[in-house]
C-alpha atoms as a printed R data frame, in Angstrom:
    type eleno elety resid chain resno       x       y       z
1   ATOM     1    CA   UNK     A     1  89.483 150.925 -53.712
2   ATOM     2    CA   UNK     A     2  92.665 150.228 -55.430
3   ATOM     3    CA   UNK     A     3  93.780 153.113 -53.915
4   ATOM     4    CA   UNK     A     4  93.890 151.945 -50.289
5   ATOM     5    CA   UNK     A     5  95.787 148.789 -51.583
6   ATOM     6    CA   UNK     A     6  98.374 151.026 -53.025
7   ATOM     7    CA   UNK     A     7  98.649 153.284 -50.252
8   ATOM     8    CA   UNK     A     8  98.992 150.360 -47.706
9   ATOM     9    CA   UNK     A     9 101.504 148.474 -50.154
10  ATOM    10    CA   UNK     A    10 103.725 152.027 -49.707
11  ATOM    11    CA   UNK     A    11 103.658 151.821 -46.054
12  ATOM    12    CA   UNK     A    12 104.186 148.525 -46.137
13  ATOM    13    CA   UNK     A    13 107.414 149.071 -48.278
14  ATOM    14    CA   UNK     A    14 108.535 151.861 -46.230
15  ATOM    15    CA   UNK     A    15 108.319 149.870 -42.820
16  ATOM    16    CA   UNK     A    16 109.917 147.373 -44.153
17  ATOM    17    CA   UNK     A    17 113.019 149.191 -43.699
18  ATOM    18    CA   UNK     A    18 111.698 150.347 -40.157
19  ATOM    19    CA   UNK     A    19 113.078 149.318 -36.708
20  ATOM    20    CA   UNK     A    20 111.936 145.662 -35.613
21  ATOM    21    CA   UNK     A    21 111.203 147.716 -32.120
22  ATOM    22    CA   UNK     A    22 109.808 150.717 -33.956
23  ATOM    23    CA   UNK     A    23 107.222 148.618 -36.408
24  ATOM    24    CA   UNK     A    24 105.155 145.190 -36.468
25  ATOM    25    CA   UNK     A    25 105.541 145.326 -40.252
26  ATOM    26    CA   UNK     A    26 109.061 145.739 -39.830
27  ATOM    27    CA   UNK     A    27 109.587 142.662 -36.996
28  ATOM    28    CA   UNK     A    28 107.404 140.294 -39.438
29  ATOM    29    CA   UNK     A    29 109.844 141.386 -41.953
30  ATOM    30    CA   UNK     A    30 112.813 140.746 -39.644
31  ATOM    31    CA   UNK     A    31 111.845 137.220 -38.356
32  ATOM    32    CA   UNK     A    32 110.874 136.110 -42.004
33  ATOM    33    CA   UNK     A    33 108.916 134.499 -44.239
34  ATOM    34    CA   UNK     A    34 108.033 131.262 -42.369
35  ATOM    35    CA   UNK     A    35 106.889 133.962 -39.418
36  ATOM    36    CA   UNK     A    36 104.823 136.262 -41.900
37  ATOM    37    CA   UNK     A    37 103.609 132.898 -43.424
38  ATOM    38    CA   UNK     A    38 102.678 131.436 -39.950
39  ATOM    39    CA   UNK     A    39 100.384 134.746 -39.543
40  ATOM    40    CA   UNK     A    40  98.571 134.178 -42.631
41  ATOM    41    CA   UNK     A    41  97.649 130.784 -41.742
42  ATOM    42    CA   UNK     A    42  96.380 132.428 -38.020
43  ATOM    43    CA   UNK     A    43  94.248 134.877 -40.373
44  ATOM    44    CA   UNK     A    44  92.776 132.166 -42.427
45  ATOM    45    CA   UNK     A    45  91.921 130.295 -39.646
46  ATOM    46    CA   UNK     A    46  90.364 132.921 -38.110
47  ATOM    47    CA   UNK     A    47  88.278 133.869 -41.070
48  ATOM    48    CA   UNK     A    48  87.125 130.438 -41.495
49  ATOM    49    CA   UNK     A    49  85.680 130.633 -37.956
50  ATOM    50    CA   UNK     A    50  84.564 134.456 -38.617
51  ATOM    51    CA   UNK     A    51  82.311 133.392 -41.830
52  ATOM    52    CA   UNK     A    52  80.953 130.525 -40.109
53  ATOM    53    CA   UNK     A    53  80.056 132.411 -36.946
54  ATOM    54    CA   UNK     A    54  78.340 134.972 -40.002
55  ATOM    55    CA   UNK     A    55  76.241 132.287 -41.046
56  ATOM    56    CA   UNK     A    56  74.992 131.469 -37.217
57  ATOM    57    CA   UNK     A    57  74.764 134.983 -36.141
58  ATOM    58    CA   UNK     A    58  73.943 136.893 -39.034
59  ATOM    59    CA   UNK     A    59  76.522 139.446 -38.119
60  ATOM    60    CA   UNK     A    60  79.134 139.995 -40.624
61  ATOM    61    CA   UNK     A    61  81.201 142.636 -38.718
62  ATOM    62    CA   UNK     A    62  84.073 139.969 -37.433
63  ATOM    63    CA   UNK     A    63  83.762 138.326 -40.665
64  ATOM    64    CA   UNK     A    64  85.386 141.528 -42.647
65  ATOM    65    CA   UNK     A    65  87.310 143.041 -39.966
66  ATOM    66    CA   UNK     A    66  89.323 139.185 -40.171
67  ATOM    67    CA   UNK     A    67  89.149 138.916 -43.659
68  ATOM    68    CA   UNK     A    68  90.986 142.973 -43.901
69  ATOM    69    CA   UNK     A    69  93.495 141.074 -41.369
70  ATOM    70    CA   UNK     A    70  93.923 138.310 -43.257
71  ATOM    71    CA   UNK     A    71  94.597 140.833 -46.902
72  ATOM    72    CA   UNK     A    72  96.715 142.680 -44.399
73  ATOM    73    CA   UNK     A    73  99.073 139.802 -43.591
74  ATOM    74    CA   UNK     A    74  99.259 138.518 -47.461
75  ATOM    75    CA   UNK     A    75 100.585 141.797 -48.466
76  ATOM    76    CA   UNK     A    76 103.238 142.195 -45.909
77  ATOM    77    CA   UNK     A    77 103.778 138.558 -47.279
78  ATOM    78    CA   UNK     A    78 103.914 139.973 -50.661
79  ATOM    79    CA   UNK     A    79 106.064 142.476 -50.011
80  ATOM    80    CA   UNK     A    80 108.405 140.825 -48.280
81  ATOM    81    CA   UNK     A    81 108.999 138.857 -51.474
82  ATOM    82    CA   UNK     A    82 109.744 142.159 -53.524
83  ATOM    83    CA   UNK     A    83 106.010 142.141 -54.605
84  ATOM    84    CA   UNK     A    84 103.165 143.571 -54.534
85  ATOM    85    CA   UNK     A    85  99.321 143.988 -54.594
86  ATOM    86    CA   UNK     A    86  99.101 144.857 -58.319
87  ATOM    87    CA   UNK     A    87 100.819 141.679 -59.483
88  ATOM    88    CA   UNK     A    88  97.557 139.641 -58.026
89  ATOM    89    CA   UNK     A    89  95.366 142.242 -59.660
90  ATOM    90    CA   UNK     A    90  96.880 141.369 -63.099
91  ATOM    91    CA   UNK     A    91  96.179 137.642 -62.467
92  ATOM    92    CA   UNK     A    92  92.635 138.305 -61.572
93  ATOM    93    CA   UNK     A    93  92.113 141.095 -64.158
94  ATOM    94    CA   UNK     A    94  93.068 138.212 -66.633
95  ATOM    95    CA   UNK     A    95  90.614 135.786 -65.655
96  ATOM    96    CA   UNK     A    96  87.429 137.793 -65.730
97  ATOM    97    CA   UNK     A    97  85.530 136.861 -68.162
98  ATOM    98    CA   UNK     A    98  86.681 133.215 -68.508
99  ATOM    99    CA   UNK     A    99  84.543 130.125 -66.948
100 ATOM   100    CA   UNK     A   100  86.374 129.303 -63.566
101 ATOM   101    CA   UNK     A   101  86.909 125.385 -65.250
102 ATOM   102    CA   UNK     A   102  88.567 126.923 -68.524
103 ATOM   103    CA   UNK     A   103  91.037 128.834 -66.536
104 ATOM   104    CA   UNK     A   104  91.854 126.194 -64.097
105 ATOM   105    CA   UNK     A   105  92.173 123.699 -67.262
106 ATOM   106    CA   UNK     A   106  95.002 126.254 -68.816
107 ATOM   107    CA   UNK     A   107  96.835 126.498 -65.778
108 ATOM   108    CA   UNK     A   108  99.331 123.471 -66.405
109 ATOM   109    CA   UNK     A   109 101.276 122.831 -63.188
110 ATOM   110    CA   UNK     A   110  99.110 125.534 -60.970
111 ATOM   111    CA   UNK     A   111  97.006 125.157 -57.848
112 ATOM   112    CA   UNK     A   112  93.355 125.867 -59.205
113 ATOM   113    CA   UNK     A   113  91.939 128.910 -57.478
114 ATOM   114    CA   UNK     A   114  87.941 129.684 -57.391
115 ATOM   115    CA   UNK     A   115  86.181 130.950 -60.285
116 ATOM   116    CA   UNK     A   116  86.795 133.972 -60.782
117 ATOM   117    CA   UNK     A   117  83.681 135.021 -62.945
């Protein structure tokens, strides 16, 4: 799967230098970061509502097609800081296989994230 996340992080670094009228990629990029940030706070929201219409329903559909939207939106973030998806793999790959409260006790200065393991 890492493979779609690299393949979406090149088009996402190659419309980055698109047209604002050509690309939505490219006008997130060209109104900023407070724009591409105000997205990812739409997506979260709407994933919050997604998972707990999952739990209600039983239908999961909206749940991952938001949550994709939501990944979507922190990569063009990501990018648009000169990152990119493998940087947050590295963090991740470095937790498995510690105990969520050992982690988030060596973080020093950190927002604690969920266990990861």
């Amino acid at each position: 799967m890492d493979d779609i996340l690299t393949a979406l992080d090149e088009v996402l670094a190659a419309r980055k230098q698109a047209s604002a009228e050509d690309s939505y990629v490219a006008s997130l990029n060209a109104a900023g970061l407070n724009k591409i940030l105000e997205k990812v706070g739409e997506e979260t929201t709407e994933v919050i509502l997604a998972a707990k219409d999952s739990v209600e329903t039983g239908n999961t559909e909206a749940l991952t097609h938001e949550v994709a939207d939501l990944w979507f939106h922190l990569m063009v973030m990501l990018r648009h800081l000169d990152l990119d998806h493998t940087a947050v793999l590295q963090v991740l790959d470095e937790r498995m296989g510690l105990s969520g409260l050992a982690e988030k006790a060596g973080r020093k200065g950190h927002n604690a994230g969920p266990d990861a393991t």
